[in-house]
C-alpha positions as a Markdown table, in Angstrom:
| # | Residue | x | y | z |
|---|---|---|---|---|
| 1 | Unk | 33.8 | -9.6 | -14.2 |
| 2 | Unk | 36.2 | -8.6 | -11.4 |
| 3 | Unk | 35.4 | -6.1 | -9.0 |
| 4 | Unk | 37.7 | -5.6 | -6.0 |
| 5 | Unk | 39.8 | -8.5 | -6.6 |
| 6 | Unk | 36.5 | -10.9 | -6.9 |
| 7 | Unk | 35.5 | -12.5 | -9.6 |
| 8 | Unk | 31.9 | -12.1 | -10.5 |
| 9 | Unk | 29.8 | -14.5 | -12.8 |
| 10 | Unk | 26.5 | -13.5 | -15.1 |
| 11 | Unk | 23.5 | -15.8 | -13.6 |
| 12 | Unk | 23.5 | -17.6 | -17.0 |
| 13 | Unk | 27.4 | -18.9 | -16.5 |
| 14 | Unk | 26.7 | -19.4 | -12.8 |
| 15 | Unk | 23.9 | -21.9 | -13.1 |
| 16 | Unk | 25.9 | -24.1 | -16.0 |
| 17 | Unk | 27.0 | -25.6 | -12.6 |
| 18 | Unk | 23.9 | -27.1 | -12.1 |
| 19 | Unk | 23.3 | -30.7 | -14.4 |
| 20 | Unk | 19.9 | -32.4 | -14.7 |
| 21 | Unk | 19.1 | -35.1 | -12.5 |
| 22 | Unk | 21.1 | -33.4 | -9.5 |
| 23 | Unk | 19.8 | -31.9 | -6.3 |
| 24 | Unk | 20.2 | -28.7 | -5.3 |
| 25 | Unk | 19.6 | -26.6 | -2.0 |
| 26 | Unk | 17.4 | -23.2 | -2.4 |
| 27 | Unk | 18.2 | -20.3 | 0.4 |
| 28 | Unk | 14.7 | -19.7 | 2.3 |
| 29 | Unk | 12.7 | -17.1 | 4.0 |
| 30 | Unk | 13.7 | -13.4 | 3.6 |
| 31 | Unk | 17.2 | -14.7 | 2.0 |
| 32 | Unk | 15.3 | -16.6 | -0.9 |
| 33 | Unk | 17.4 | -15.6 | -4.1 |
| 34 | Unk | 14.7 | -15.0 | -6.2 |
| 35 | Unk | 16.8 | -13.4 | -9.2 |
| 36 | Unk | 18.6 | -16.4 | -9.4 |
| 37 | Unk | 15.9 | -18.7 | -9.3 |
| 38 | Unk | 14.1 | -17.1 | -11.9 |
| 39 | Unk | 17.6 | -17.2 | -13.9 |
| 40 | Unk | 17.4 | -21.3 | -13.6 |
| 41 | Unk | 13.7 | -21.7 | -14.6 |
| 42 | Unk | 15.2 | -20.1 | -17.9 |
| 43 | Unk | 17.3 | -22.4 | -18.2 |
| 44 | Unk | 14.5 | -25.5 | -17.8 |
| 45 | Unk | 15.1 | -26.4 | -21.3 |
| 46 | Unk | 18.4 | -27.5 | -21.0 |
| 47 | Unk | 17.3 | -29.8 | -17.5 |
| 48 | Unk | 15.6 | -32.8 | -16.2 |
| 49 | Unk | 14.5 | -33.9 | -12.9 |
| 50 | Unk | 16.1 | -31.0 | -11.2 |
| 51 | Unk | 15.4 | -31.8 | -7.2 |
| 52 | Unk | 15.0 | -28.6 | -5.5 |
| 53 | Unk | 15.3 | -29.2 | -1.7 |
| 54 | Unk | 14.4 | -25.9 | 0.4 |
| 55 | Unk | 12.4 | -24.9 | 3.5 |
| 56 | Unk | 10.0 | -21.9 | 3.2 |
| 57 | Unk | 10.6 | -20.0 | 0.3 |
| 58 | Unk | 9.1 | -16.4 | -0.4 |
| 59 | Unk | 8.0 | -14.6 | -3.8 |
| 60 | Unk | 7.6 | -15.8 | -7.2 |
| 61 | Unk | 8.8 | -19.3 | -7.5 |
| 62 | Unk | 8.6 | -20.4 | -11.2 |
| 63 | Unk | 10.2 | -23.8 | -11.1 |
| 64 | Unk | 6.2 | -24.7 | -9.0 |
| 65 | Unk | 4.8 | -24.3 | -11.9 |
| 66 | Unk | 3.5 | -27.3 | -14.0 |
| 67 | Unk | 4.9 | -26.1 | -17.3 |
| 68 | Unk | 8.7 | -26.8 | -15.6 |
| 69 | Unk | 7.0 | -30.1 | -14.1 |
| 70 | Unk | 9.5 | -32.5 | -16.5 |
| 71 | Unk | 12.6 | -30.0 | -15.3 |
| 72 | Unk | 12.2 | -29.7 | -11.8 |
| 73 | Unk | 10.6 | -30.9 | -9.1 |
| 74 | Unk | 10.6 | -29.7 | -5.4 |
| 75 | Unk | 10.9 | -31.8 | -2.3 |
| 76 | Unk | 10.3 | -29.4 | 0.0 |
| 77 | Unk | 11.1 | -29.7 | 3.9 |
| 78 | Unk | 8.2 | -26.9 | 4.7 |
| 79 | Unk | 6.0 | -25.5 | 2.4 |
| 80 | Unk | 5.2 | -22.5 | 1.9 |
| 81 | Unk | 2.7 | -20.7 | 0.1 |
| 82 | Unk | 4.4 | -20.4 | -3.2 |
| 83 | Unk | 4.4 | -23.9 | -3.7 |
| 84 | Unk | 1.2 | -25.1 | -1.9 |
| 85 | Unk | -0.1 | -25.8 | -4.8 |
| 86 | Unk | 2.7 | -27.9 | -6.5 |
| 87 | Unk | 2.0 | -30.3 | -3.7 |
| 88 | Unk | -1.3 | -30.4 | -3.8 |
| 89 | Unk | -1.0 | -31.6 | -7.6 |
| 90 | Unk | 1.5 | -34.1 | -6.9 |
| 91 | Unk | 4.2 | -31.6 | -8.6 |
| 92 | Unk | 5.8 | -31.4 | -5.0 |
| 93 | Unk | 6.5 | -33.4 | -2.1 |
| 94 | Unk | 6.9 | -32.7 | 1.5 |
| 95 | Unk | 9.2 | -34.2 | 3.9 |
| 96 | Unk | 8.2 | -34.3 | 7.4 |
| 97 | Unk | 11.0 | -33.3 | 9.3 |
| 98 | Unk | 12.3 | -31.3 | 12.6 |
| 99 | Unk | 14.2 | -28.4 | 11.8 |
| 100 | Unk | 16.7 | -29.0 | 14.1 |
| 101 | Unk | 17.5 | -32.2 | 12.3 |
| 102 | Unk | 17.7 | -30.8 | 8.6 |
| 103 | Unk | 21.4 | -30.4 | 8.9 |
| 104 | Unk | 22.0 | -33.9 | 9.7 |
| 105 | Unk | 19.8 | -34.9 | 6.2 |
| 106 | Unk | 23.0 | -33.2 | 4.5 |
| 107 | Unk | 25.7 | -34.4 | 6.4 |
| 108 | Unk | 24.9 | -38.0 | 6.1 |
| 109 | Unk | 24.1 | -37.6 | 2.6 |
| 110 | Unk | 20.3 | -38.9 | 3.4 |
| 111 | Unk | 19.7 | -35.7 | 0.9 |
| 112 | Unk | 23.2 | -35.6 | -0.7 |
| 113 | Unk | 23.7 | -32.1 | -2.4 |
| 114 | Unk | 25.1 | -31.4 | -5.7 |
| 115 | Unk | 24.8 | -27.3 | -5.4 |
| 116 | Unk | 23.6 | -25.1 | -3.1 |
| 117 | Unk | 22.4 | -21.5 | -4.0 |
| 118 | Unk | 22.2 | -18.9 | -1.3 |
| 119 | Unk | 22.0 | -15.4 | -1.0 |
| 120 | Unk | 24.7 | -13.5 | 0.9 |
| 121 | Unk | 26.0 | -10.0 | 1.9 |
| 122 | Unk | 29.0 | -8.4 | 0.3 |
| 123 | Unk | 32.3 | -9.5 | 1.2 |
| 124 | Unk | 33.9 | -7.6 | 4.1 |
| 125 | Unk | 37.8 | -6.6 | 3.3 |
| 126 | Unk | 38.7 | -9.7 | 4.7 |
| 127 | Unk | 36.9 | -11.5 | 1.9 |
| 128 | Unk | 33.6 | -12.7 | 4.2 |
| 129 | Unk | 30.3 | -12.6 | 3.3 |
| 130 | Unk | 27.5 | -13.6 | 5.5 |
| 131 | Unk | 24.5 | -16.0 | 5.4 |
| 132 | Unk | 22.7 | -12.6 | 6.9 |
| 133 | Unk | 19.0 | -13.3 | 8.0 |
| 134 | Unk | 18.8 | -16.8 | 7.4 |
| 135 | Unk | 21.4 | -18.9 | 8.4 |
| 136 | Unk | 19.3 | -21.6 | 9.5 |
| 137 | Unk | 19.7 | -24.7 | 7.8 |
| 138 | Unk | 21.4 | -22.9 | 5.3 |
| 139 | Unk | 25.0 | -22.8 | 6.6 |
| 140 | Unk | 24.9 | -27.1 | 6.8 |
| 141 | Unk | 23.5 | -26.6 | 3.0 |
| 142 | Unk | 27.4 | -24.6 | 2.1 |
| 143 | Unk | 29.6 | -27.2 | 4.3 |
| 144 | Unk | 27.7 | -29.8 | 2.1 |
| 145 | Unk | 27.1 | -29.4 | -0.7 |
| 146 | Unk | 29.6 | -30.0 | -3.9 |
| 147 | Unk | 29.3 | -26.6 | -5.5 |
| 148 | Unk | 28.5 | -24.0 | -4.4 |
| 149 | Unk | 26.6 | -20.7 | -6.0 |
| 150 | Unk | 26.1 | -17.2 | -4.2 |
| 151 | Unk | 23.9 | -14.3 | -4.8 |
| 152 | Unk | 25.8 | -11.1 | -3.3 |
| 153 | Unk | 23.6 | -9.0 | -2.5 |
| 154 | Unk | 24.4 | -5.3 | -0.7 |
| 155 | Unk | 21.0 | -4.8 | 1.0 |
| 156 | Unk | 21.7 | -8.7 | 3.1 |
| 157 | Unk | 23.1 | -7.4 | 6.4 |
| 158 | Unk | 25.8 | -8.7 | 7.8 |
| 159 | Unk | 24.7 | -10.8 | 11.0 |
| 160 | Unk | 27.0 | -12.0 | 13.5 |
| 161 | Unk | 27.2 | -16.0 | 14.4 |
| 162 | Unk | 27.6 | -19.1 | 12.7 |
| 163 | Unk | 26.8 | -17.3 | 9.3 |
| 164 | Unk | 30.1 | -16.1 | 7.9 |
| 165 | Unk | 31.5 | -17.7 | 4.8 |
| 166 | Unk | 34.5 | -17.0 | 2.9 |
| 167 | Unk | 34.7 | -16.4 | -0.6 |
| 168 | Unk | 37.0 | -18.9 | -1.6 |
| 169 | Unk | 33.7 | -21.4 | -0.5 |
| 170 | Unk | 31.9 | -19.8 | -3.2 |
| 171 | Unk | 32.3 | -22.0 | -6.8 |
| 172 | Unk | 30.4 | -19.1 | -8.6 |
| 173 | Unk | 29.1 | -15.8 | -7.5 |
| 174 | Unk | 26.5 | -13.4 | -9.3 |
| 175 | Unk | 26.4 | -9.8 | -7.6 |
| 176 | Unk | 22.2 | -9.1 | -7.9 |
| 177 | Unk | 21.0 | -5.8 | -6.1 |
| 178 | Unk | 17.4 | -6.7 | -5.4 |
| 179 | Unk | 15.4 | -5.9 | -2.1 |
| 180 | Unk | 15.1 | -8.9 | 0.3 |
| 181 | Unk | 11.8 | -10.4 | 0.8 |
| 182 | Unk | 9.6 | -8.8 | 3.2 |
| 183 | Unk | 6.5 | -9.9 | 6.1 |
| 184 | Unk | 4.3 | -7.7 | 7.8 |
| 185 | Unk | 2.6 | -9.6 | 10.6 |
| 186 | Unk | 1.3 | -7.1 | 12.5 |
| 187 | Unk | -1.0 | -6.4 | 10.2 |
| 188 | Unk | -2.7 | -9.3 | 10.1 |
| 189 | Unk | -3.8 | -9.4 | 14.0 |
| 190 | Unk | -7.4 | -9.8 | 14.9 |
| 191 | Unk | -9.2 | -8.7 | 18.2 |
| 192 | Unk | -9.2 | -12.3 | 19.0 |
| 193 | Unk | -5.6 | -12.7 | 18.4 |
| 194 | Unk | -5.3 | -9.5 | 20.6 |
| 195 | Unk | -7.1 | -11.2 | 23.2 |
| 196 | Unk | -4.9 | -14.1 | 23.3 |
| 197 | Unk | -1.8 | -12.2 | 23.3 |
| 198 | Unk | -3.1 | -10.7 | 26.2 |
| 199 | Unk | -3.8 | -13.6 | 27.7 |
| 200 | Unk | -0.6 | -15.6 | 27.5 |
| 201 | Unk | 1.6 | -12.1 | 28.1 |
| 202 | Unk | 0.4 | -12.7 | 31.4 |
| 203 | Unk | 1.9 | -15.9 | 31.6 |
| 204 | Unk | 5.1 | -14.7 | 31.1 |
| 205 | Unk | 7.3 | -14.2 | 34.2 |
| 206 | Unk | 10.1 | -11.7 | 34.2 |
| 207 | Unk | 13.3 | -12.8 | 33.6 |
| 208 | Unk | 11.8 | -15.3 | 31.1 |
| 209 | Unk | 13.7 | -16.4 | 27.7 |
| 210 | Unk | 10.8 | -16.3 | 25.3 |
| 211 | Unk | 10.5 | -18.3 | 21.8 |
| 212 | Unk | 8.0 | -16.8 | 19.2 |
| 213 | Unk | 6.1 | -19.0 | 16.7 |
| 214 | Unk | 5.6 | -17.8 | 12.9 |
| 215 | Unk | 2.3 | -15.7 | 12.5 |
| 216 | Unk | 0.1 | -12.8 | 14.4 |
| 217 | Unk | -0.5 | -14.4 | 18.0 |
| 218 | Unk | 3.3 | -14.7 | 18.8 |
| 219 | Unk | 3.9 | -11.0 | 17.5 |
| 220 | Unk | 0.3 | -10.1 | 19.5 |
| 221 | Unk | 1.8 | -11.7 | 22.3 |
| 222 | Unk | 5.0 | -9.3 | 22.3 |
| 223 | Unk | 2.6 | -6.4 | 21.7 |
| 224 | Unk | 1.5 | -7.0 | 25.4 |
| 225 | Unk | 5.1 | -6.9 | 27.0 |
| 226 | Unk | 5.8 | -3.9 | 27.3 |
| 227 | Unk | 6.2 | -3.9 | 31.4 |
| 228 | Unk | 7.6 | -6.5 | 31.5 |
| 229 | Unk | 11.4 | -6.7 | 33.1 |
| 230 | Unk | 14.9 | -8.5 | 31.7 |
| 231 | Unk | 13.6 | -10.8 | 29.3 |
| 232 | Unk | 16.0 | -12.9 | 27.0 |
| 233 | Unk | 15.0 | -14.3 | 23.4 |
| 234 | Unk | 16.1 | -17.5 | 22.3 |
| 235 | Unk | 14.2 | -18.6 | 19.0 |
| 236 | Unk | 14.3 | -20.5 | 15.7 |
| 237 | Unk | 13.2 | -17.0 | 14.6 |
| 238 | Unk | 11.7 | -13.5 | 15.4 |
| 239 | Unk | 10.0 | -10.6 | 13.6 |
| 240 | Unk | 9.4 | -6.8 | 13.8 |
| 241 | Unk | 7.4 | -7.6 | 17.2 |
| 242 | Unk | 10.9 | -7.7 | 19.6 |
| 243 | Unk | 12.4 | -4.2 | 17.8 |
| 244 | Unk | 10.5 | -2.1 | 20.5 |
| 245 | Unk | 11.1 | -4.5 | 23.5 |
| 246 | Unk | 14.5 | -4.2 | 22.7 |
| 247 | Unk | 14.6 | -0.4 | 22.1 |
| 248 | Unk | 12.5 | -0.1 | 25.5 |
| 249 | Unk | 15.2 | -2.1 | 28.0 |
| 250 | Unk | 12.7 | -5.2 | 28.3 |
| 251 | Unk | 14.5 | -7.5 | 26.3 |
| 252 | Unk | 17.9 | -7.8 | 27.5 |
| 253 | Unk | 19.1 | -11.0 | 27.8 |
| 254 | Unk | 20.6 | -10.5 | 31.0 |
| 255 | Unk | 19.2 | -13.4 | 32.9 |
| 256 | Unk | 20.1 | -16.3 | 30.4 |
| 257 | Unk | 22.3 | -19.4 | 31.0 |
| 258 | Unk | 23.0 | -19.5 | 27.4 |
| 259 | Unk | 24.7 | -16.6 | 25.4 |
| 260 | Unk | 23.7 | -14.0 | 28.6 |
| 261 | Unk | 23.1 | -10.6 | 26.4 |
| 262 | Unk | 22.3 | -11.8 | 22.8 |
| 263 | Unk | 19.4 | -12.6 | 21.4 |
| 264 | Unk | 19.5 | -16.3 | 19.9 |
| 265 | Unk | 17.7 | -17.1 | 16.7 |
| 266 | Unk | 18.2 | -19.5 | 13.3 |
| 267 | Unk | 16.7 | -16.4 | 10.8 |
| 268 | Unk | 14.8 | -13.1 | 11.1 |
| 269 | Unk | 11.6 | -12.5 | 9.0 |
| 270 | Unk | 10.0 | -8.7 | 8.8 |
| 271 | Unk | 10.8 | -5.5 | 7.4 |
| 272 | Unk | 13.4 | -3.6 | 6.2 |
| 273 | Unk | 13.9 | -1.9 | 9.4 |
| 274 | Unk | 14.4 | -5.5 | 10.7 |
| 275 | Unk | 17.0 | -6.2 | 8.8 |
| 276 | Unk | 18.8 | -2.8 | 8.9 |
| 277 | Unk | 18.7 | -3.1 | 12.9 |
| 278 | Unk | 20.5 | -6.5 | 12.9 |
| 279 | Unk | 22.9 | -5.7 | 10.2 |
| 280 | Unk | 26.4 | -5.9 | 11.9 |
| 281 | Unk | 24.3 | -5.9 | 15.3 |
| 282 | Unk | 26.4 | -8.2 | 18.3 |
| 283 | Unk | 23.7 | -8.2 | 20.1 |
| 284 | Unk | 21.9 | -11.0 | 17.9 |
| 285 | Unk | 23.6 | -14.3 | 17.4 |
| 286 | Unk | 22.5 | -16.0 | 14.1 |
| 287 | Unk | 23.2 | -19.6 | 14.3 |
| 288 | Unk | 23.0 | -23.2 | 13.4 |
| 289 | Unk | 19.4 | -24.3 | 13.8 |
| 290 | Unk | 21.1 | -27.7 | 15.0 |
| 291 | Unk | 22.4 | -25.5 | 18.1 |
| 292 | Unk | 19.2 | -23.1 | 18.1 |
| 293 | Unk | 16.4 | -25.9 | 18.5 |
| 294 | Unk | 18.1 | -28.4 | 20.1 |
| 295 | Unk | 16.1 | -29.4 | 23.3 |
| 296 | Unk | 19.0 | -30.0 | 25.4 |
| 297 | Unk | 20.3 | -26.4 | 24.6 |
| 298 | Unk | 17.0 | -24.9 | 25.1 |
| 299 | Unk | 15.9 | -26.3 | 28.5 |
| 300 | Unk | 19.2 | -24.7 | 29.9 |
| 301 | Unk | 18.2 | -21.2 | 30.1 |
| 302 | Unk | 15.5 | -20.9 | 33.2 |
| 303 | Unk | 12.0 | -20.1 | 33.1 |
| 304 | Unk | 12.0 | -21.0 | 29.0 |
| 305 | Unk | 8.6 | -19.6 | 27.3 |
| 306 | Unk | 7.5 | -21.0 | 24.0 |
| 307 | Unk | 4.7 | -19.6 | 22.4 |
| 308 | Unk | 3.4 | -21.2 | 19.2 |
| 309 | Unk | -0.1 | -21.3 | 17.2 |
| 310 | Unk | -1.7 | -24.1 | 15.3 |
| 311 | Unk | -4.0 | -24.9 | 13.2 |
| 312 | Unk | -6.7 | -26.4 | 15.3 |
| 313 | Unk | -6.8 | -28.9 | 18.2 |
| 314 | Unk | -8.1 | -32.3 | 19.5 |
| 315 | Unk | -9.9 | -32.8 | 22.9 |
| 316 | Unk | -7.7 | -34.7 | 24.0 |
| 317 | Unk | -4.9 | -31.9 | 23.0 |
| 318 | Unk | -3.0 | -33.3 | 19.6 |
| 319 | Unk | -1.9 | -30.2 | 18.0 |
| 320 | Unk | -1.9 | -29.7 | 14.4 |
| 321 | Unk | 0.1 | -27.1 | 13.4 |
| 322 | Unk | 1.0 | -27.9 | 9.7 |
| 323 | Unk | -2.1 | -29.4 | 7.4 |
| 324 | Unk | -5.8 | -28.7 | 6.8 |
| 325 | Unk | -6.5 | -32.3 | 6.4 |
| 326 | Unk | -4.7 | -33.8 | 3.8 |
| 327 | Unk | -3.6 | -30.2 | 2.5 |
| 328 | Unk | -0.5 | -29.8 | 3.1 |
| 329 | Unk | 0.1 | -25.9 | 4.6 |
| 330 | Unk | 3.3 | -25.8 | 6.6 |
| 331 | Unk | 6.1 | -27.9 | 7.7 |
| 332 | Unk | 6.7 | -29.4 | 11.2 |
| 333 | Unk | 9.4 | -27.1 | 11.8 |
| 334 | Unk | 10.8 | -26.3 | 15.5 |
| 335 | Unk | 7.5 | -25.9 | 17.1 |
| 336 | Unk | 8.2 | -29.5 | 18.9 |
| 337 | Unk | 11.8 | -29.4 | 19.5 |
| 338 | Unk | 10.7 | -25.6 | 21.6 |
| 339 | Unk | 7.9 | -27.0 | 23.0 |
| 340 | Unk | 9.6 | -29.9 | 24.7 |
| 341 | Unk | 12.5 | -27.8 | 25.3 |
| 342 | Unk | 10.4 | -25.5 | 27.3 |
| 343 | Unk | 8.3 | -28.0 | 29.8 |
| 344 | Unk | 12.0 | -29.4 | 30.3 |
| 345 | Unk | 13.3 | -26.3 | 31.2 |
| 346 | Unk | 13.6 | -25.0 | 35.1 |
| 347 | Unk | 9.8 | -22.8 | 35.5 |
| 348 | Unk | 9.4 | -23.0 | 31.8 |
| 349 | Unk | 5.9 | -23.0 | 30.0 |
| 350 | Unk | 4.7 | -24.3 | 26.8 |
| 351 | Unk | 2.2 | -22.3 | 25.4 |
| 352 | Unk | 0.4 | -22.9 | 22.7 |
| 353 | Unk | -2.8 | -20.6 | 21.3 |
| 354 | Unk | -5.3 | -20.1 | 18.7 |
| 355 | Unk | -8.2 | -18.6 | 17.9 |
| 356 | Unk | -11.2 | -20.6 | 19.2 |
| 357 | Unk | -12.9 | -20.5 | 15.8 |
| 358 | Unk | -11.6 | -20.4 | 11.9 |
| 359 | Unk | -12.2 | -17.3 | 9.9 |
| 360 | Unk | -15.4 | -19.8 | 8.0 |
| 361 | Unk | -16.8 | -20.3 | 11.7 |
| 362 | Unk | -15.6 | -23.7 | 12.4 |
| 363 | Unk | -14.0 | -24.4 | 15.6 |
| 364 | Unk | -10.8 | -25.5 | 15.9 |
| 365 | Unk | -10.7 | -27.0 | 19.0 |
| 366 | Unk | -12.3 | -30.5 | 17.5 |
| 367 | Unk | -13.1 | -33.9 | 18.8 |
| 368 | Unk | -10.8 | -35.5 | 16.0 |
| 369 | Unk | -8.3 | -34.1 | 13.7 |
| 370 | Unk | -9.6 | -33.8 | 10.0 |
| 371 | Unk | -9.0 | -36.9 | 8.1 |
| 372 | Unk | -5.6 | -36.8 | 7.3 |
| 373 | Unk | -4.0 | -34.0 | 9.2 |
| 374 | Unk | -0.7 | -34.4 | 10.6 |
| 375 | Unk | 0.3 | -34.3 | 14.4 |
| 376 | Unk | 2.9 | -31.8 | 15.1 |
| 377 | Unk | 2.8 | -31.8 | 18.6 |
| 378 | Unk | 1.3 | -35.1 | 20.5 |
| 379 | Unk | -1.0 | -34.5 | 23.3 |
| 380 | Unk | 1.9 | -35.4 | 25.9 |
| 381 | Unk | 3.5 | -32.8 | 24.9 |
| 382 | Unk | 0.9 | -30.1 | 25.4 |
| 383 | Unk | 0.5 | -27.8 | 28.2 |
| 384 | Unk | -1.0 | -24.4 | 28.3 |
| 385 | Unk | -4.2 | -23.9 | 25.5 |
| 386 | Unk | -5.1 | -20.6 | 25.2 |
| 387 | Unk | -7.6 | -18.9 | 23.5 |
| 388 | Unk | -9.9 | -15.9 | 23.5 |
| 389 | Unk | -12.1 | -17.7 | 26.1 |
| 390 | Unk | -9.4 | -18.2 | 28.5 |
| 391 | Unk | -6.3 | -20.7 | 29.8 |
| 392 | Unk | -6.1 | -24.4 | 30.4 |
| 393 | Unk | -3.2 | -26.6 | 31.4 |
| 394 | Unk | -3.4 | -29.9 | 30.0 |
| 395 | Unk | -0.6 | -31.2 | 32.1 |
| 396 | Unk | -1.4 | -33.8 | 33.9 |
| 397 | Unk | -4.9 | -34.2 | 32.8 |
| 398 | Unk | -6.7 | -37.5 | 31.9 |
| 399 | Unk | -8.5 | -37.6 | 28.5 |
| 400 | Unk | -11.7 | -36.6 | 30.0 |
| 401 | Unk | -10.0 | -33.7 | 32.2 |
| 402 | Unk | -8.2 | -32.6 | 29.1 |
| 403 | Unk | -11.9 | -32.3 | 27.0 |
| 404 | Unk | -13.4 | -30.6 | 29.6 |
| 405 | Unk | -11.0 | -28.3 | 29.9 |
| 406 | Unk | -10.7 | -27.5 | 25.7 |
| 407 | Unk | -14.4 | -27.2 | 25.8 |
| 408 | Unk | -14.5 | -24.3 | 28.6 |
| 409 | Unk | -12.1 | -22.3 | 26.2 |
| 410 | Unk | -14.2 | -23.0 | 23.3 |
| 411 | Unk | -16.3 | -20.7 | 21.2 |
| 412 | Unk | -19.7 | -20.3 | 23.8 |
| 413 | Unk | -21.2 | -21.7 | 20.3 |
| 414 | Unk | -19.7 | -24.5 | 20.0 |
| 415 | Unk | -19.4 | -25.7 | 23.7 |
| 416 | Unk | -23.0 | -28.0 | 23.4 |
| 417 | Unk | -21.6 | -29.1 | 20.2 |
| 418 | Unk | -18.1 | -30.5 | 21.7 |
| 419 | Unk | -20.0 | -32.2 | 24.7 |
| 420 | Unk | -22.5 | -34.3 | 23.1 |
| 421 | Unk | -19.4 | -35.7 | 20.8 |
| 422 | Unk | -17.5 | -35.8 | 24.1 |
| 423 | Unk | -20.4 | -37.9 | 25.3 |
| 424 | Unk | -20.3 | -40.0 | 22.6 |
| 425 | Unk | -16.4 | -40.7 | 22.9 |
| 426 | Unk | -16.3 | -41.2 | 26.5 |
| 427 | Unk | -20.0 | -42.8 | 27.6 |
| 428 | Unk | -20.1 | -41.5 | 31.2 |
| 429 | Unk | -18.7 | -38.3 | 30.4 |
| 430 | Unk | -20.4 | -35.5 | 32.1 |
C-alpha cells in the first residue's frame, strides 16, 4: 500500500524478511513493537531457532513462551519481566553486558544482525522518521543490521538527537496505530522510599547534573527537589519525575559542560504526557547510549550526581543490582558506567540507595551476597549508601569501617544480627 509516496507492507509480507536460524534485534522499553511481535510469533511455524536479541522489553511477549521454545529463543541483554521466566527455564539467556558497550556487540559482529525491528514515528515531509523514546542501543541496531523492518507508528514522538532515520533505511515498513507502552512509578513509592529520597535530595548541590536509576527511589528522589536551583540532567534515561522540575525553572541545564541547556538521555520511560512533552521538544537530546554512558563523557559535566537502587548490599559494599540469587531480574545496564562516571567527575557523588529491608522482612544490607547473585557495582566503586536510617560514605573505608558503617544504616532489627556475623568475619571486630 502507498500512502504519501511510501510504500507500506502488511506485518505478514514484512516479517517474510526474517529466515530461521537468523538473529534479529527487538526495539525495547516504551518503543517495544508489540503488534509486530505478536505478528512473528504467528508466523512460528514457518521458523527455527529464531535468536531474538533485545534489552528490556514491555507487554505481552509471545515468542517467551515454551510453546514457541523450537522457533525462537531470546538472548536477552537485560531482562525484563516479560521474559523472567523464559530464563529461569532455560528458554532464555542473559548476557551480562554494559549498556554503553551494546553497540559495539553489533558493530563488530560479536552479535551479527540479520534484521532489526523497531518502532518509529511517521515520516516528516522530508521522508524522516525517528527512533522517538528509545534510541538507545537501538539506533547501532538500524546501522547494523542487514534488513531492516519498521513499525510507524503516529503516537511515537518525534525526539530530537541521534534518532532520526530515513526511510530509504527501512527494507519494509508496516504503519500500526497502537498506544506506546506505558510506566507509572510514582505509584509504586513507599514511606521508606520517601524517606530516602529525602535523604539523598539533600545531597544534591545546586547546579548539579543528576542521573536517575530505573524504579521509585530515583523518581522519590526528584519528588524532593523542588528548591533546588539550575540543575542539568544527563541520564541513560528519565521518567515522569523531571516533567515538574522542568516546568518549575529547576532543571535547566544551564550549568553543564556538556550539551549546556538540553537534557541528555538514551530513552524516556512514563506516561503519555511524557511522551507528548518530548515530542519534537529541543530541549531533550536523545542519543547514542555509546555517547550517553560513556564515563569519559559523563565525568565532564561538574558536580555529576548519580542516583541508582539495588537489590541489596554486602558489608563490605558489593552492590547487587540485577539478580536475587541465581534469578535472574535485571540486566547490568549503565548503573556502573554512571557510577564511576560520577566519583570521576569534579564534586560529583555516587549515590546509591535502598530500602533497608525487603517487602518479606529480610534485610538487604547482608554479610554476603545470596549464592549466586551477580555484582553490578564492586565495592570500589561504592560511595554514598543510603537508606531510611541514614547516610554513609564508603569511600575510603577499610572492610571493617565499611561494615560498621552499613550496619548503622540498617534496619534497628537487624543491627545485632549483622554484628555477630560481622564478628564472625572479622575476629576482633567490635
Amino acid at each position: 500500500m502507498e500512502k504519501s509516496g511510501i510504500n507500506y507492507s502488511s506485518a505478514e509480507e514484512a516479517l517474510k524478511l526474517i529466515q530461521s536460524h537468523q538473529r534479529v534485534f527487538i526495539h525495547g522499553s516504551a518503543a517495544t513493537p508489540s503488534f509486530l511481535v505478536e505478528k512473528l510469533a504467528e508466523q512460528a511455524s514457518r521458523l527455527k531457532n529464531v535468536e531474538l536479541v533485545c534489552i528490556s522489553v514491555l507487554g505481552d511477549f509471545p515468542p517467551a513462551n515454551p510453546e514457541y521454545a523450537s522457533s525462537f529463543f531470546i538472548n536477552s541483554l537485560f531482562v525484563s519481566q516479560p521474559i523472567r521466566e523464559a530464563v529461569r527455564q532455560g528458554l532464555a539467556d542473559y548476557v551480562p553486558v554494559f549498556l554503553s558497550e551494546i553497540p559495539d556487540l553489533f558493530r563488530n559482529n560479536i552479535l551479527e544482525l540479520d534484521a532489526a525491528i523497531v518502532q518509529v514515528s511517521m515520516p516528516d515531509s522530508h521522508g524522516y522518521c525517528s527512533l522517538g523514546v528509545s534510541v538507545d542501543i537501538a539506533r547501532a541496531a538500524v546501522n547494523n543490521a542487514k534488513h531492516v523492518i519498521a513499525q510507524v507508528n503516529p503516537n511515537m514522538p518525534r525526539t530530537h538527537g541521534d534518532g532520526m532515520i530515513h526511510v530509504s533505511a527501512f527494507n519494509a515498513m508496516v504503519e500500526v496505530n497502537e498506544p506506546l507502552h506505558e510506566i507509572a512509578y510514582t505509584k509504586k513509592i513507599s514511606e521508606a522510599d520517601k524517606t530516602i529520597g529525602k535523604l539523598i535530595a539533600g545531597l544534591i548541590d545546586d547546579r548539579s547534573t543528576i542521573q536517575m536509576g530505573i524504579g521509585s527511589i530515583p523518581d522519590a528522589v526528584l519528588s524532593f527537589l523542588g528548591n533546588h536551583k539550575d540543575l542539568g540532567v544527563h541520564t541513560e534515561m528519565f521518567s515522569d519525575g523531571i516533567l515538574p522540575l522542568i516546568e518549575n525553572g529547576v532543571i535547566t541545564n544551564k550549568y553543564k559542560k556538556k550539551h549546556p541547556g538540553r537534557s541528555v538521555t538514551g530513552f524516556c520511560l512514563g506516561s503519555k504526557k511524557l511522551y507528548d512533552f518530548v515530542n519534537d521538544n529541543p530541549a531533550f537530546a536523545f542519543l547514542d547510549i555509546d555517547y550517553v554512558n560513556e564515563i569519559s563523557v559523563i565525568r565532564k559535566n561538574p558536580k555529576m550526581h548519580a542516583i541508582n537502587s539495588c537489590i541489596e548490599i554486602d558489608l563490605t559494599g558489593q552492590v547487587c543490582s540485577d539478580s536475587i540469587g541465581t534469578f535472574q531480574y535485571s540486566g547490568v545496564g549503565g548503573q556502573m558506567d554512571f557510577m564511576r562516571g560520577a566519583a570521576l567527575s569534579d564534586g560529583g557523588k555516587a549515590i546509591i540507595g535502598l530500602p533497608s529491608r525487603t517487602k518479606q522482612g529480610g534485610s538487604r544490607i547482608v554479610n554476603f551476597l545470596k549464592e549466586g547473585a551477580g555484582v553490578v557495582c564492586t565495592r570500589a566503586h561504592v560511595h554514598y549508601v543510603v537508606t531510611e536510617y541514614g547516610i554513609v560514605n564508603l569511600f575510603g573505608k577499610n572492610l571493617q569501617q565499611r561494615a560498621k558503617a552499613l550496619i548503622s544504616i540498617a534496619h534497628p532489627d537487624d543491627r545485632e544480627m549483622l554484628e555477630e556475623q560481622a564478628k564472625k568475619r572479622w575476629l576482633n571486630f567490635n
